[in-house]
ZAMARGU-4260 file (C-alpha; in steps of 0.2 Angstrom, whole numbers, plus 5000, padded with zeros to 4 digits):
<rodrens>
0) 5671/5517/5460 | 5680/5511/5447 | 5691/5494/5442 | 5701/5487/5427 | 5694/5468/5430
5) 5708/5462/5418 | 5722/5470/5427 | 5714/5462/5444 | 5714/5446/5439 | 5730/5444/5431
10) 5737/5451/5449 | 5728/5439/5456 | 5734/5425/5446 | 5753/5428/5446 | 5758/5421/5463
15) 5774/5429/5472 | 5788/5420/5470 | 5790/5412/5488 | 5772/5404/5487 | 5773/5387/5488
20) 5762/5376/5474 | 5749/5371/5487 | 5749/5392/5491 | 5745/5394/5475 | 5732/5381/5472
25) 5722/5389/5490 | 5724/5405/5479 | 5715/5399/5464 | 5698/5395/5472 | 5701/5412/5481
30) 5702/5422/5466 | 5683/5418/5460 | 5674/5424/5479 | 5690/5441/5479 | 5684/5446/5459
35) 5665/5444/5466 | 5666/5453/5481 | 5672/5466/5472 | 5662/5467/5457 | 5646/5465/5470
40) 5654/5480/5480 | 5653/5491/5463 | 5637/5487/5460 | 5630/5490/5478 | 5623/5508/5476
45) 5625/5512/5495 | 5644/5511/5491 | 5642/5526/5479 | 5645/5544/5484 | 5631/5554/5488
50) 5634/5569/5476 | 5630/5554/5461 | 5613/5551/5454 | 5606/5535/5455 | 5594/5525/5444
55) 5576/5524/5448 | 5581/5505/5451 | 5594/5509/5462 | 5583/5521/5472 | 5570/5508/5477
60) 5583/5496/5482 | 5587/5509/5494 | 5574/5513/5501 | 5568/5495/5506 | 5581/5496/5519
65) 5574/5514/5524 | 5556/5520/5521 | 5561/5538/5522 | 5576/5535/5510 | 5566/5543/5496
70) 5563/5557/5504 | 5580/5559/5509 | 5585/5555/5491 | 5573/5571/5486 | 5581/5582/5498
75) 5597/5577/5493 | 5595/5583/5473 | 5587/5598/5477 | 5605/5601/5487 | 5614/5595/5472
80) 5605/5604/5460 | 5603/5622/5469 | 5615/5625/5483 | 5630/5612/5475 | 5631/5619/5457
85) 5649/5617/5454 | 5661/5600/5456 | 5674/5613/5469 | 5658/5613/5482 | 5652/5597/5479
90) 5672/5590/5480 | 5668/5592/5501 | 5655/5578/5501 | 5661/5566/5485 | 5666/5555/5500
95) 5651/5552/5510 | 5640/5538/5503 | 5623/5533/5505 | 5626/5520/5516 | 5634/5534/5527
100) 5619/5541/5526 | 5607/5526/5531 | 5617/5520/5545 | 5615/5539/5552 | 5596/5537/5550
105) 5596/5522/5558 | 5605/5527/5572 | 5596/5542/5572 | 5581/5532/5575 | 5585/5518/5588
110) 5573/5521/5600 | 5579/5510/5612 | 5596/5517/5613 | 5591/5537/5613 | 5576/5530/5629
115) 5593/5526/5636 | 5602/5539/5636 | 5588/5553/5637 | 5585/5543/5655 | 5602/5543/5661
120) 5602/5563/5658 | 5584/5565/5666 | 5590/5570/5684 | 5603/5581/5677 | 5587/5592/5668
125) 5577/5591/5684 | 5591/5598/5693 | 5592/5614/5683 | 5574/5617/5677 | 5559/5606/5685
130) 5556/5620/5697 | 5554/5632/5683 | 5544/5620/5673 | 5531/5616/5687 | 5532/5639/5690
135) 5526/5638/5672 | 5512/5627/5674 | 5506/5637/5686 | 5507/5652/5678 | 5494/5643/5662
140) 5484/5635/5676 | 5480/5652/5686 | 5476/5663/5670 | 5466/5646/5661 | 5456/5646/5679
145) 5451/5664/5679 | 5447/5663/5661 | 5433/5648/5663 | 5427/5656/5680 | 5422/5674/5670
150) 5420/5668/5651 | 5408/5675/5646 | 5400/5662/5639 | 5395/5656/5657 | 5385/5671/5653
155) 5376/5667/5637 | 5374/5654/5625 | 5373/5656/5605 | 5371/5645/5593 | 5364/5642/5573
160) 5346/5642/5575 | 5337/5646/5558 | 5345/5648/5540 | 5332/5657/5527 | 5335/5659/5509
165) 5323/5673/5500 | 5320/5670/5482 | 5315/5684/5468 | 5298/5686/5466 | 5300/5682/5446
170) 5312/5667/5447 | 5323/5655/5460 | 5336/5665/5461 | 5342/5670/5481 | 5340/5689/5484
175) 5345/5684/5500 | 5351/5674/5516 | 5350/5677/5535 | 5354/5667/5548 | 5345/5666/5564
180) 5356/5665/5579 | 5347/5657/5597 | 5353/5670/5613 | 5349/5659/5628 | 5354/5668/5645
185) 5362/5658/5659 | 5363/5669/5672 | 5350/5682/5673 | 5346/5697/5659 | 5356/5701/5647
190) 5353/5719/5643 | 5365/5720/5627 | 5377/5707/5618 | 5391/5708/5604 | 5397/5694/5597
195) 5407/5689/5580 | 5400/5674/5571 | 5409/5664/5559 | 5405/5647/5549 | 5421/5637/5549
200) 5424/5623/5533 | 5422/5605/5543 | 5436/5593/5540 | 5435/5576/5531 | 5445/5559/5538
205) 5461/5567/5530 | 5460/5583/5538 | 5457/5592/5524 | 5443/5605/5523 | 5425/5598/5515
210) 5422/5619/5509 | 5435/5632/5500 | 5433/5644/5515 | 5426/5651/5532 | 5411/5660/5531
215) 5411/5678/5540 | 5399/5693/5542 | 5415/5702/5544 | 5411/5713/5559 | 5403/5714/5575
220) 5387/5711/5580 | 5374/5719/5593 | 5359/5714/5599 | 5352/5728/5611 | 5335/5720/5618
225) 5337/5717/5635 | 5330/5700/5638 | 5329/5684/5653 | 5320/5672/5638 | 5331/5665/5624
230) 5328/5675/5609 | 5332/5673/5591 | 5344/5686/5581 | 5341/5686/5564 | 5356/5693/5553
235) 5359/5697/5538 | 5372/5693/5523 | 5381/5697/5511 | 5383/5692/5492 | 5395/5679/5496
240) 5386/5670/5508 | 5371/5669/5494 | 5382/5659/5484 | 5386/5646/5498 | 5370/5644/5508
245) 5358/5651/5498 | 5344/5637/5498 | 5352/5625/5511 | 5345/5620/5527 | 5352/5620/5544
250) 5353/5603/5547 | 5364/5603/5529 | 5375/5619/5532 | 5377/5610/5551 | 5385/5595/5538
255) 5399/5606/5532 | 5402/5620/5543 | 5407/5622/5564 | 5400/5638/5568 | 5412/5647/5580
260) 5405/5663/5590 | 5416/5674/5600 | 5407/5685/5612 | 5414/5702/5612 | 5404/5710/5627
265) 5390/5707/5638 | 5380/5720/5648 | 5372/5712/5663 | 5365/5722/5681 | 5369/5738/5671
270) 5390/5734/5670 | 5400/5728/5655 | 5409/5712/5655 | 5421/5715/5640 | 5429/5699/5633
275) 5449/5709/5633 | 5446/5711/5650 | 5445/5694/5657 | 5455/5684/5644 | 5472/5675/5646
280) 5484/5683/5639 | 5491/5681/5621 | 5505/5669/5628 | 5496/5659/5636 | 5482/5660/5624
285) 5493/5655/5611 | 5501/5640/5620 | 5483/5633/5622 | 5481/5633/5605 | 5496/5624/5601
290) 5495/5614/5614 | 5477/5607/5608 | 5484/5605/5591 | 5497/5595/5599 | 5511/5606/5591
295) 5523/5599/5602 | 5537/5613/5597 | 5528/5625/5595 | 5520/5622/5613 | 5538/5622/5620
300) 5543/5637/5614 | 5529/5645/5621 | 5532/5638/5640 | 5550/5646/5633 | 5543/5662/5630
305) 5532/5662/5645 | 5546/5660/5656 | 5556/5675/5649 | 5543/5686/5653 | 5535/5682/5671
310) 5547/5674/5676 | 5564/5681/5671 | 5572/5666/5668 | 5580/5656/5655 | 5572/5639/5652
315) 5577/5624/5643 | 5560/5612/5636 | 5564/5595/5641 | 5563/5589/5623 | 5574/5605/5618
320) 5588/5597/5630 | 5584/5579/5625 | 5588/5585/5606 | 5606/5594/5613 | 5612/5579/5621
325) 5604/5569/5603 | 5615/5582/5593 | 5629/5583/5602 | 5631/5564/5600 | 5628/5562/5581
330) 5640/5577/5578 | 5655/5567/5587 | 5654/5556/5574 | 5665/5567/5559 | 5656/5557/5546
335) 5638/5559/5552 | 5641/5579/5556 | 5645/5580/5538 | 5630/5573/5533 | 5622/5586/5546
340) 5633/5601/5539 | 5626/5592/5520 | 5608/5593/5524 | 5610/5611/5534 | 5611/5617/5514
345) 5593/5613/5512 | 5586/5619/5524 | 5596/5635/5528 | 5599/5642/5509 | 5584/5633/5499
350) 5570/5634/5511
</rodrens>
């Protein structure tokens, strides 16, 4: 925004001709606040247009009115520089401003209004899809049940028991590592086992893992003695696995590593009890997963998915139809839709 401050103010000061001398005196001690006002308003970055860059200055005044300014900011050059190359594209968003943009954050954001509102459409959600929801559950429930009634880890436990490094004969260096897993029935003889171990990097307090990457032996393993006692099996390594264990005790690759066992197949009283046969399906396994990851969305559309396939019916997650009525609501607004249809660019065309 622009202004010719001389032409302003000598506007200002010519009164029109009918104004009377006290008029005009009023009008003097008006013209100083009018000239600031405006000259504050030219210098109020949330007044400029969107499609211009502002100062590093200007950036961190914005963004102590909103925290995630700067990260809007970021998204918004990336849109300016690789999907808005020319001045005809960005021409269909020189209006929108940044205040635009933080009073749709903020409204985005009022909690207290959107509880409201997702309230007052609750019933309406109930009507059309509670039923299906609580069929859903059931469905998870029933296969999750089955699955910790014939796991087969009711069967047999298995766990790190041993970790021996061999040197060379000459000098210290590792010729070799095995790792001794512990077989402890639960429930009788287990006459043969195949399980798939695998050492799985811990993580710190900031969820990053304290080791570059799982440990696998990369294939099944068998353990054919039958046996009632716990048992140790002693495996072998490969070259890899030298470079990250050789030397280490249990206790300190326990430190860094969970050690995850899938148990493939039991034989017990002469049958086989295969893992494929008893566990829940992939749906539902994967729902689990997301679910204990708390991957809200991702948990949703599975209950989605779920309900396509045994159920043969549509289905609508309650947070799915809570963001509808959320979008539907911002969108009336023509100003904050553009801003919508804006940051749609960056995540449709550069992502």
């Amino acid at each position: 925004m622009f202004f010719n401050f001389h032409l302003i103010f000598l506007l200002l000061t010519i009164p029109p001709p009918n104004y009377t001398q006290h008029q005009h005196k009023r009008m003097k001690y008006l013209i100083p606040l009018i000239v600031s006002i405006v000259f504050i308003s030219c210098n109020n970055p949330s007044s400029k247009s969107v499609m211009t860059e502002l100062t590093p200055e200007e950036i961190n005044t914005l963004s102590k009115k909103d925290t995630l300014f700067k990260d809007l900011y970021k998204m918004l050059e990336e849109i300016r520089k690789e999907k808005l190359v020319s001045n005809v594209e960005k021409s269909e968003y020189i209006e929108l401003t940044y205040n635009d943009l933080l009073e749709m954050n903020e409204f985005e954001f009022d909690s207290v209004y959107w509880d409201k509102i997702f309230e007052s459409n609750k019933p309406k959600w109930d009507s059309k899809y509670l039923k299906i929801n609580h069929q859903i559950d059931s469905i998870i429930d029933s296969y999750n049940e089955r699955y910790e009634r014939n796991k087969l880890e009711n069967y047999l436990k298995i766990e790190l028991h041993d970790v021996k490094t061999v040197h060379h004969l000459n000098n210290r260096r590792v010729d070799g590592v095995s790792l001794g897993f512990m077989l402890t029935p639960l429930k009788g003889t287990i006459q043969q086992v195949e399980y798939t171990p695998e050492l799985v990097p811990k993580k710190d307090n900031d969820g990053d893992s304290v080791r570059d990457v799982s440990l696998s032996l990369l294939f099944t393993q068998n353990y054919s003695i039958p046996f009632s006692k716990p048992v140790v099996h002693y495996l072998d390594t490969n070259l890899f696995i030298y470079d990250e264990l050789g030397g280490k005790s249990k206790d300190e690759v326990l430190k860094q590593y969970d050690v995850k066992i899938d148990i493939d197949r039991i034989r017990i009283n002469n049958e086989d009890i295969l893992l494929s046969t008893i566990n829940v399906p992939p749906l539902i396994r994967y729902y689990n997963e997301r679910n204990e990851s708390d991957f809200s969305f991702s948990t949703e559309l599975y209950k989605q998915r779920i309900s396509e396939e045994y159920l043969n019916q549509d289905f609508q997650p309650l947070p799915w139809y809570n963001k509808s009525i959320k979008d539907s609501i911002i969108n009336s607004n023509t100003t904050f839709k553009k801003i919508n249809d804006l940051f749609d660019l960056y995540e449709i065309e550069i992502n």
